[in-house]
N, C-alpha and C positions, 0 to 999 in steps of 0.2 A: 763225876760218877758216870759211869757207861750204863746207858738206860736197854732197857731190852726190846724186842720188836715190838710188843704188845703196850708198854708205858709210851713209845713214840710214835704208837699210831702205824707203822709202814704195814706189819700185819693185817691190818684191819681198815685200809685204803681201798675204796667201793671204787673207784676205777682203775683204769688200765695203764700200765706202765708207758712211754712214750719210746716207739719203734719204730723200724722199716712198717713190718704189719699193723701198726695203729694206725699211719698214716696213709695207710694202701686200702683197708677198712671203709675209713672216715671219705677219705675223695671216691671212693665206691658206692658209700650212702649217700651222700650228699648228691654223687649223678643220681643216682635211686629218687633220691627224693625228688627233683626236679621232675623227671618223667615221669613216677606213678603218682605223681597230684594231676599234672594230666589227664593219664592213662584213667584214674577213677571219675576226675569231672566231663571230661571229653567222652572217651569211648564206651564207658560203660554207661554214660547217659544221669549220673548222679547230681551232676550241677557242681558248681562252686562252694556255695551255700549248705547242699546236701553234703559231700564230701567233706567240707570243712566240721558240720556238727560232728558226723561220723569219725573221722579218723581223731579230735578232738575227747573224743568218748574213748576209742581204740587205745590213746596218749594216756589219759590217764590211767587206764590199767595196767598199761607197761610201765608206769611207773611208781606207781601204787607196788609192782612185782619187784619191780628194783632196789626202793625205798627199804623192802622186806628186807634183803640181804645184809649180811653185816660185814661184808669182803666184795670184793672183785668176781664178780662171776658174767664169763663169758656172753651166754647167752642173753640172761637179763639186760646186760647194760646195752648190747649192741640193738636189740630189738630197741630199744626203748632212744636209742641215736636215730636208729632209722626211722621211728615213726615222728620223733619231733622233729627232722629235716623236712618230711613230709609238711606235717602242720607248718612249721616256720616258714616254709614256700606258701602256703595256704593263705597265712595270715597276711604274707605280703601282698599275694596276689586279690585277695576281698578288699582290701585299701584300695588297689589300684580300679580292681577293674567295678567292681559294687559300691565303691564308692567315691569312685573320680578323683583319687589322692594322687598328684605329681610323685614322678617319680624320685626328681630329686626331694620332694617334700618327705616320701617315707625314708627317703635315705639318710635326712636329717634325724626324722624322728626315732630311728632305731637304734644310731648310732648314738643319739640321747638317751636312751633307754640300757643303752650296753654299758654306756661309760656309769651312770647311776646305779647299775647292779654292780658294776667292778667296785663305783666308790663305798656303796651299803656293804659290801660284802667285807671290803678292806677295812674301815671301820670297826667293823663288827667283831671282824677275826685278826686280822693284822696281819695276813697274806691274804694272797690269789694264787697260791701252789697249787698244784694238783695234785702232788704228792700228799694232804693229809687232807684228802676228804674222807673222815670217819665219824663223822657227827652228822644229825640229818640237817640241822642247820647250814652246815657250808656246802653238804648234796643240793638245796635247794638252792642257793645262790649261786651251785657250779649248774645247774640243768637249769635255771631263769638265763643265764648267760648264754648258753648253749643254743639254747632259742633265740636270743634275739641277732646271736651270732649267724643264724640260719636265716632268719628274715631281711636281716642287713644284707646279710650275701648273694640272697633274691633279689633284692633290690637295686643293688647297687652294680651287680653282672649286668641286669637287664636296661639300668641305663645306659651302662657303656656300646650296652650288644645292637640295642635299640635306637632310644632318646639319640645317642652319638654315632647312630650307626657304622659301627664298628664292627657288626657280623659275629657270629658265635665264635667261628677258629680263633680270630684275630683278640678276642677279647677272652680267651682263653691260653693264649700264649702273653698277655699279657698281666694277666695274673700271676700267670705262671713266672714270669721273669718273677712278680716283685715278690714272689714268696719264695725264690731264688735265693734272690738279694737277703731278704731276712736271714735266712739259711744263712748265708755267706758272713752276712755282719754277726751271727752267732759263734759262727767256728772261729772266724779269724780277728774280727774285732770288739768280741767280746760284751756283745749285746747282752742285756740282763734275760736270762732266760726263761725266767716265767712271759717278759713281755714277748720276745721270739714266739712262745708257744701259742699263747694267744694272739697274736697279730695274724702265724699261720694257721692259728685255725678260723679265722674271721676269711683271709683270703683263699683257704681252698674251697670255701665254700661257694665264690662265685668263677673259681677257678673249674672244678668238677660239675657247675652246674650248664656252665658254657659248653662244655664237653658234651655234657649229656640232651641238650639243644641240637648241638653239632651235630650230632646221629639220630636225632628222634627226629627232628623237625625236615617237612616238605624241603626237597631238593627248589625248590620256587620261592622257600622263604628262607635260605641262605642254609639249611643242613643236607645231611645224605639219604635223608628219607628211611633210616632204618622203623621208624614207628618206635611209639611209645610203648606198645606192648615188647618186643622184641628188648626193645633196649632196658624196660623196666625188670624183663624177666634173667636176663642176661645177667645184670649185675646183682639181680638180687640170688641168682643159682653161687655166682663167685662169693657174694659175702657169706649165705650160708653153708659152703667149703670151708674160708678159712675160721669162721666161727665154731664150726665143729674142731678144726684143728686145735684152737686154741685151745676150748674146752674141753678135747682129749689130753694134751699137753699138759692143761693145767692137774686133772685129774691126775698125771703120770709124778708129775714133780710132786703132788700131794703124797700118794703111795712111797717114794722115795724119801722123801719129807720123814714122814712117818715109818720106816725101817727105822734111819739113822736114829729117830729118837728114841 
């Protein structure tokens, strides 16, 4: 029996399809993320600690707004990426630096934390598609992933960048190869595709964050010196362009949508 959009859930799927633009987005927040945790605890003088209750408060509103939705919508979901990249930097960075946690130690622990919301979530639902989050149930066990996806990826960039020093470019091209590689073992040797999608979204994240070091950080500690402000306002002016795009778009194929029927 041929089910219709709405009995299989595809209608009614609270994220975004996987694209050029999702993936152009996502490594745009995620640099974002990296410099405006900074940029709030650094320059504007709010502390670690202050910034982390704050944008923690900011997090759950944005998803509290997202949660509301019963589809995909633009705006909602991207806000609510960008401010848990932020927190997920936060969270890793109060272990390390407030509370003297190694950094291969958080790296352990998150990567414990990610594979135990993959296994609860599996369990529970009997995938990890992204394609049928329409329940608030599996929204929550796709945004607890999301998160530690983001704090792993803090963590484990800034061993390689640091701990191993390996410098920001160098450990951003090296990201970059293995999420390459993924790529490549998807298209051509036919990796399972949910774990592709997930794999690359654990490594753009320290992939994008290296990037966003690269330009923010003193030319004295291995970057170009652009400043945290610059570079937080930069990429946050690009996400929201193509957010608006998206969300004229989506509005456009709605109205078209709605002739044909």
């Amino acid at each position: 029996m041929i089910m219709t959009a709405i009995e299989d859930g595809s209608e009614l799927n609270r994220v975004p399809d996987v694209a050029i633009d999702f993936w152009l987005i996502k490594i745009m927040a995620v640099t974002m993320g990296e410099t405006a945790a900074d940029y709030l605890a650094v320059n504007l003088g709010l502390g670690l600690t202050g910034t982390s209750l704050i944008m923690a408060v900011v997090l759950i509103v944005a998803l509290a707004l997202q949660f509301a939705q019963n589809r995909y919508v633009p705006w909602a979901y991207w806000l609510a990426v960008v401010l848990i990249s932020i927190v997920g930097t936060l969270v890793a960075d109060n272990l390390v630096d407030n509370f003297g946690v190694r950094l291969e130690t958080t790296t352990i622990i998150f990567s414990v934390a990610l594979a135990l919301t993959f296994i609860a979530w599996y369990v529970s639902e009997k995938t990890l598609s992204i394609h049928t989050i329409f329940t608030t149930r599996r929204e929550i066990f796709y945004w607890l992933a999301i998160l530690f996806t983001f704090s792993l990826g803090t963590t484990a960039g800034d061993l390689v960048a640091e701990r191993f020093d390996m410098g920001y470019l160098a450990t951003g091209l090296i990201f970059g190869a293995v999420v390459a590689a993924v790529a490549l073992a998807w298209f051509f040797l036919g990796l399972n595709g949910i774990l592709a999608f997930w794999l690359a979204y654990i490594l753009t994240r320290p992939l994008g964050a290296s990037f966003g070091d690269l330009l923010a950080q003193p030319v004295e500690y291995g970057g170009m010196g652009f400043g945290t402000t610059f570079t937080s306002l930069t990429f946050l002016g690009c996400i929201v362009v193509i957010v608006l795009y998206m969300t004229l778009k989506s509005l456009i194929d709605e109205d078209e949508q709605a002739l044909l029927d």
